[in-house]
Residue, then its C-alpha position, 0 to 999 in steps of 0.5 A: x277665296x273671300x274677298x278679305x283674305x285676298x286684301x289681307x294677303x299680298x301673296x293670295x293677291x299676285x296668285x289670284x292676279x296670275x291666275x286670271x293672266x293665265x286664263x287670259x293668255x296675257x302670260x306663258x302657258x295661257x292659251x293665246x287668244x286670237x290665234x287659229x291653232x291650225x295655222x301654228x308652224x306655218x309660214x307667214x304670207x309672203x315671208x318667201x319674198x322677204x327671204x329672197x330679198x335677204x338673200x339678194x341684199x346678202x349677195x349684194x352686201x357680199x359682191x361690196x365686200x369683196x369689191x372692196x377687198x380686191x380695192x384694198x389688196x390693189x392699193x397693198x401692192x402699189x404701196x409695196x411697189x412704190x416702197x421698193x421705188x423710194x427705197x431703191x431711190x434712197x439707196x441710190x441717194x445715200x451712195x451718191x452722196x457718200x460718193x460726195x462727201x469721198x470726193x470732198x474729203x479727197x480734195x480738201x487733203x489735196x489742197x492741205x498738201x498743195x498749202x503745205x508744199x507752198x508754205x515749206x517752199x517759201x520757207x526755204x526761199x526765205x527763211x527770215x520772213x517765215x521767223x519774222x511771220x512765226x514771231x508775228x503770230x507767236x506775239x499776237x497769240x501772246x496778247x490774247x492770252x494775256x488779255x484773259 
């Protein structure tokens, strides 16, 4: 190529470039310089060792893993086992409560009775002072209505 068709033309320009990075082994296809092609598909000097050492931190990584698997299955089953405690204590708690608020209502309904019984006793004793009280409570009840 002349020296003016290669500055005319961008084309000729990357082709000729391409060219010369072929022949220097700058690009794929070129042969590399440098390289022994005798020693092509060989293994690296002390690439065994760094295979060992691999294989070793693999093992390690390994032995962690499951370490820390067996850890996370241990703590799994203690949660589940101290979930069935509370859970069984809860229980316990709610019928022991139940149990409370039974025994409660039961003796609120005895003490209403034991009222009832003394209120309908001293009304028959005397039923005079019992329409003077209801009277009583009648007017004062009036008043507060009134005051509305």
């Amino acid at each position: 190529m002349s020296e003016n068709r290669m500055e005319g033309s961008g084309a000729a320009a990357v082709g000729a470039h391409s060219k010369d990075a072929m022949q220097s082994g700058a690009m794929p296809g070129g042969r590399p310089q440098g390289v022994d092609p005798s020693a092509v598909g060989t293994k690296p000097g002390g690439s065994d060792d760094t295979m060992e050492k691999a294989r070793e931190m693999a093992g390690e990584a390994k032995g962690f893993a499951d370490d820390a698997a067996g850890r996370a299955r241990g703590l799994a089953d203690e949660a589940r086992e101290r979930v069935g405690e509370y859970g069984a204590q809860a229980s316990q708690m709610a019928r022991q409560a139940g149990d409370s608020l039974t025994e409660a209502g039961s003796q609120a309904y005895r003490q209403s009775q034991q009222a009832a019984d003394y209120l309908n006793d001293r009304v028959r004793e005397e039923p005079l002072l019992a329409l003077l009280g209801a009277g009583a409570v009648g007017f004062a009840l009036g008043l507060l209505i009134a005051r509305r």
